[in-house]
C-alpha positions as a Markdown table, in Angstrom:
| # | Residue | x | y | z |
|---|---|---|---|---|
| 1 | Unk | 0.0 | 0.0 | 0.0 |
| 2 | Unk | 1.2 | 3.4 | -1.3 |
| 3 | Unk | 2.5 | 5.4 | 1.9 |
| 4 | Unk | 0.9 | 8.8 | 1.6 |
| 5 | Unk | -2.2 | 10.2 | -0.7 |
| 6 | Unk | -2.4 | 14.3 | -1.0 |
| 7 | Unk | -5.6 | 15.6 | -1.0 |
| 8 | Unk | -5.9 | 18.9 | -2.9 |
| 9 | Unk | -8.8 | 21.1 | -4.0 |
| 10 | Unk | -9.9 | 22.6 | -7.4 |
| 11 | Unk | -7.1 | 25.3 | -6.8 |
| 12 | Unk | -4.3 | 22.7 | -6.5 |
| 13 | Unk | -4.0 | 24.4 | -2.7 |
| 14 | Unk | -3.1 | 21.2 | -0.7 |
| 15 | Unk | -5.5 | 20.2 | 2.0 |
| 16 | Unk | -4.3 | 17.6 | 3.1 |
| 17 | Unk | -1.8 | 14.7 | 3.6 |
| 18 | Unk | -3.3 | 11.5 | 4.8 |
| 19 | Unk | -0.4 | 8.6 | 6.0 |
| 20 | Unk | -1.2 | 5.8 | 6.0 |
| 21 | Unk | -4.0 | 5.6 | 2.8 |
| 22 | Unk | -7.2 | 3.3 | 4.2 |
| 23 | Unk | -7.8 | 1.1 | 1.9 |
| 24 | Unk | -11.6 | 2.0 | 2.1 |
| 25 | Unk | -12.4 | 5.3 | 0.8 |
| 26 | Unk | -15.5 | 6.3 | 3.5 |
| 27 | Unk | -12.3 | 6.1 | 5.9 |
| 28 | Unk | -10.3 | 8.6 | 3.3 |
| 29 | Unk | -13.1 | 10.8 | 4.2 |
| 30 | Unk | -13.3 | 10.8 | 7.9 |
| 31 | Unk | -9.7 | 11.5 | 8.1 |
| 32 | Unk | -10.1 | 14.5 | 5.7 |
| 33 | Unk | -12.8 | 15.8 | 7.9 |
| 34 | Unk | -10.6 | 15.4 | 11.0 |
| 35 | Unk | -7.6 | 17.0 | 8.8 |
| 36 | Unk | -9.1 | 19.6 | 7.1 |
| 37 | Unk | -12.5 | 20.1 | 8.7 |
| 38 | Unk | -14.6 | 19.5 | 5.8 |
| 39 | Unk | -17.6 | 16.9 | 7.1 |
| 40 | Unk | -17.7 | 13.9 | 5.1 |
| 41 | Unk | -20.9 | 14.2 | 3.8 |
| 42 | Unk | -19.9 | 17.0 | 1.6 |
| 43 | Unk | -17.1 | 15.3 | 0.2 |
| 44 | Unk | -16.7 | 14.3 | -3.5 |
| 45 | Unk | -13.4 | 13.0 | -4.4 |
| 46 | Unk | -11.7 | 12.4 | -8.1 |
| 47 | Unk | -8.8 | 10.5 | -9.0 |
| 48 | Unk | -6.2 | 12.5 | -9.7 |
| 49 | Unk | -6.3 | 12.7 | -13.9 |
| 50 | Unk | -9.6 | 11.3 | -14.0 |
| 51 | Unk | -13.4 | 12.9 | -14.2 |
| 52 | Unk | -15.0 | 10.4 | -12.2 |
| 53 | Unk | -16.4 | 11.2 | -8.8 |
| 54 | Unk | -15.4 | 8.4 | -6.6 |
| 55 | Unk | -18.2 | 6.4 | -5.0 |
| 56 | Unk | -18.3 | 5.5 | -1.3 |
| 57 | Unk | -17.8 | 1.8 | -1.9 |
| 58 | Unk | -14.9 | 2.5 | -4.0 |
| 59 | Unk | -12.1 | 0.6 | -3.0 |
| 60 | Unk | -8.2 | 2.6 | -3.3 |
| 61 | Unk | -6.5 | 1.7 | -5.9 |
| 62 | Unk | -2.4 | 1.2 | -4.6 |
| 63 | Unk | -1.2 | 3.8 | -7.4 |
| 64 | Unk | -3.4 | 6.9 | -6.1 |
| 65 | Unk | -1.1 | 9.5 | -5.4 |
| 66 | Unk | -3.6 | 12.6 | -5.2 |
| 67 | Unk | -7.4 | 12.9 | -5.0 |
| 68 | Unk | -8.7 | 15.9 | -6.1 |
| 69 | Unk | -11.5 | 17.4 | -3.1 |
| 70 | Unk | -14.4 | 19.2 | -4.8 |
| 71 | Unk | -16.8 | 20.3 | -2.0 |
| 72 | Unk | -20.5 | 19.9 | -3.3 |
| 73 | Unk | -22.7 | 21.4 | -0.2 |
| 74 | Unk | -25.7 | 21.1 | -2.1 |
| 75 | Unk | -27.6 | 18.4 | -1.3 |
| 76 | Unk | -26.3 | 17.4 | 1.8 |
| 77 | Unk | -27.0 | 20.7 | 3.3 |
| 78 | Unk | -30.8 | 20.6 | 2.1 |
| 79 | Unk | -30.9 | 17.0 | 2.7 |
| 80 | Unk | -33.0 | 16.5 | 6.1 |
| 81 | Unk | -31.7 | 13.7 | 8.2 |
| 82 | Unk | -34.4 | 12.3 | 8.8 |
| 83 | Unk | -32.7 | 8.4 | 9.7 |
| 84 | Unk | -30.4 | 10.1 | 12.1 |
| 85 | Unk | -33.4 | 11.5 | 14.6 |
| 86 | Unk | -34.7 | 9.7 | 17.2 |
| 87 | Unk | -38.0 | 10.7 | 16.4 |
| 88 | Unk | -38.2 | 9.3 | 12.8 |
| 89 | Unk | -40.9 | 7.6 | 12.5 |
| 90 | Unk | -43.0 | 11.2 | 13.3 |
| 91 | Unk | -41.3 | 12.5 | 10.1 |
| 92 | Unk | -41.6 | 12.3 | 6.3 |
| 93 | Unk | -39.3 | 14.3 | 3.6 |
| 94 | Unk | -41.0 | 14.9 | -0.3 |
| 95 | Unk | -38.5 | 16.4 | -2.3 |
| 96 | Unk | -36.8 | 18.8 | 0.6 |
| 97 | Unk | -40.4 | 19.4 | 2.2 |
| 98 | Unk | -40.6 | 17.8 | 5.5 |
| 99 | Unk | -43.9 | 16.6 | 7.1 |
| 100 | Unk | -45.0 | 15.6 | 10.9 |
| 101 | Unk | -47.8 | 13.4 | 9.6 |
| 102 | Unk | -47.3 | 11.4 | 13.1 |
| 103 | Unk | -46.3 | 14.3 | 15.6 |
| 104 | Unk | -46.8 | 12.7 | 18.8 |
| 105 | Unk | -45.0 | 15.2 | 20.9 |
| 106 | Unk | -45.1 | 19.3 | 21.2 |
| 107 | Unk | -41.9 | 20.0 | 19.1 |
| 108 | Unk | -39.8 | 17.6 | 16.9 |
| 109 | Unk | -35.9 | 19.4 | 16.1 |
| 110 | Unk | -35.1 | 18.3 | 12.8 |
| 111 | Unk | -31.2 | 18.5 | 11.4 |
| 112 | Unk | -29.3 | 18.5 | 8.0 |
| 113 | Unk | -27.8 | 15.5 | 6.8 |
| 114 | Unk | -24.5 | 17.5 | 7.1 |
| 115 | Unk | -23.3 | 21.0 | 8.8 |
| 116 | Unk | -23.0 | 24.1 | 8.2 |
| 117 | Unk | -19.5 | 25.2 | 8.6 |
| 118 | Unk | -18.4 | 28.2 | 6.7 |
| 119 | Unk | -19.5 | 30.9 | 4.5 |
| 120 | Unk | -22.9 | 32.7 | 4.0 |
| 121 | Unk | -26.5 | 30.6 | 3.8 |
| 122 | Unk | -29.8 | 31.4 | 3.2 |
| 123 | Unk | -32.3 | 29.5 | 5.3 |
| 124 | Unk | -36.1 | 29.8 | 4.1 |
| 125 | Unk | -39.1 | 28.1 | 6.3 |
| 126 | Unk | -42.1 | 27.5 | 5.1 |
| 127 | Unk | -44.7 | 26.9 | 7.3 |
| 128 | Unk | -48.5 | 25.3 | 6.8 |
| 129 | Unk | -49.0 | 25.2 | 10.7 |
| 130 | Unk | -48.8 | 26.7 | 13.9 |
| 131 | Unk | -49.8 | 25.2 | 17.1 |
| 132 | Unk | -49.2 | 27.6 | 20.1 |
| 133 | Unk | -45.8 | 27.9 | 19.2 |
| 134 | Unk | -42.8 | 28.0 | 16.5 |
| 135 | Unk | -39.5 | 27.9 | 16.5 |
| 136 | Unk | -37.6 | 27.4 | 13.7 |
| 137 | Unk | -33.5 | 28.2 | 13.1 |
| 138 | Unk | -30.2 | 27.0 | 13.5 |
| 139 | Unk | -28.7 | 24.8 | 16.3 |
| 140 | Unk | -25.1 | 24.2 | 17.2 |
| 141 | Unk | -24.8 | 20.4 | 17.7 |
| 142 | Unk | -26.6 | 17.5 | 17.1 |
| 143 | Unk | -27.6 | 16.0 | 20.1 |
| 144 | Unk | -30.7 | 18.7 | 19.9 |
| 145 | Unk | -32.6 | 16.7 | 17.3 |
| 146 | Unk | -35.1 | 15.1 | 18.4 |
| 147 | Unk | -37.7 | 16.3 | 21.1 |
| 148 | Unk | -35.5 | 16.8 | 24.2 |
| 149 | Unk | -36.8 | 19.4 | 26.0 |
| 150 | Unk | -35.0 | 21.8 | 28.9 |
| 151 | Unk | -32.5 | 24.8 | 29.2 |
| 152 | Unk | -29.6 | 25.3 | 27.0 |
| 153 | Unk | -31.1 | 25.0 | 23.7 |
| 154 | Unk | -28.2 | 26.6 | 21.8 |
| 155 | Unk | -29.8 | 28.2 | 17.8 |
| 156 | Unk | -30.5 | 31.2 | 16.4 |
| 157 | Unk | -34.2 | 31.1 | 15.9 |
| 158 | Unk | -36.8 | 32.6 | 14.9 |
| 159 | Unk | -39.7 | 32.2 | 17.6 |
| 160 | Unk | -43.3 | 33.1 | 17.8 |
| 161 | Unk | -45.9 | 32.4 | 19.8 |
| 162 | Unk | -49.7 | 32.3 | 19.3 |
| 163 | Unk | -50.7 | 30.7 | 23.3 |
| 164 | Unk | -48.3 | 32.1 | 26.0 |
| 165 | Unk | -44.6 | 33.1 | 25.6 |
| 166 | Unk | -41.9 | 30.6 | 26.5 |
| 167 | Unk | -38.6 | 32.5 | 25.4 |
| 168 | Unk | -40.5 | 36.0 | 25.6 |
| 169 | Unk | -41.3 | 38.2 | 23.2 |
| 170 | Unk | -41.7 | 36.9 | 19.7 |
| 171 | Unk | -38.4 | 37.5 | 17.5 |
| 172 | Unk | -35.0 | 36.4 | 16.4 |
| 173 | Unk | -33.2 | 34.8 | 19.7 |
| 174 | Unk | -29.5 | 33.8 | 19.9 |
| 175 | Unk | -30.2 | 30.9 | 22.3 |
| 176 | Unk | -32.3 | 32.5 | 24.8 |
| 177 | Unk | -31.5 | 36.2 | 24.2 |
| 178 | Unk | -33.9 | 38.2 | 22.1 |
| 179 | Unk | -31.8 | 40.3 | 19.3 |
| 180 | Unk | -34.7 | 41.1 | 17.1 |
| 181 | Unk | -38.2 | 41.6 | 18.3 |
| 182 | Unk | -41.0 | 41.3 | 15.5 |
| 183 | Unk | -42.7 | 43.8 | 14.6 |
């Protein structure tokens, strides 16, 4: 087994070196993510002089030298991870839309099937619904999917309420601070 593999992106900027090369390439990934902090699911790597984006069985090859890293943040940052909550079987995903058909609890948080981590996003909710409350936004780890309830809810969120205030007044909160009220 070759030694080394350099990672590089589009720009030929090196990203990173990965010793020793796993033979598997879903393990390639996970060591990129823990070298260069781009999450797996993101990741779409090419043989270096080839066009083809590897697949996650793919197996190595012993002459691969580089692997070019093009990061396609696309789907999995619209993708809703619906398998990864513990309260999947409340939830259903058509085409990006997601659906609490089965909602047997007050709130249900629902994540991305991979983070956010850098630049500038635009996050748009629709909403059909609202009980007495909603609260939709950003969190900052993944251990708040589901519906665990308490203190320390770290997002920025938008919240509103139409029975009672929980976070007081209606607006955009950075965890439990208000920094926008609604008009």
């Amino acid at each position: 087994r070759r030694c080394s593999l350099t990672v590089r992106n589009l720009g030929g900027e090196v990203l990173a070196e990965v010793s020793p090369v796993p033979a598997r390439l879903s393990d390639l990934k996970e060591e990129i993510e823990a070298l260069a902090g781009i999450p797996a699911p993101v990741q779409r790597l090419v043989r270096h002089g080839s066009l083809e984006v590897l697949r996650s069985t793919a197996v190595l090859d012993e002459e691969a030298a580089e692997i070019l890293l093009i990061v396609d943040e696309e789907a999995p940052l619209y993708t809703w991870d619906i398998a990864g909550n513990p309260c999947q079987d409340m939830l259903e995903e058509d085409l990006g839309a997601l659906e609490c058909p089965r909602l047997l609890c007050d709130f249900v948080s629902v994540l991305t099937q991979a983070p956010v981590c850098s630049g500038r996003h635009y996050f748009e909710f629709l909403v059909h619904h609202v009980g007495n409350r909603l609260l939709c936004g950003v969190v900052h780890d993944r251990s708040q999917a589901g519906n665990l309830k308490g203190e320390g809810r770290s997002a920025w969120a938008y919240y509103c309420f139409i029975q009672g205030p929980m976070w007081g007044a209606a607006g955009l909160h950075a965890g439990e601070s208000l920094v926008k009220k609604l008009a």
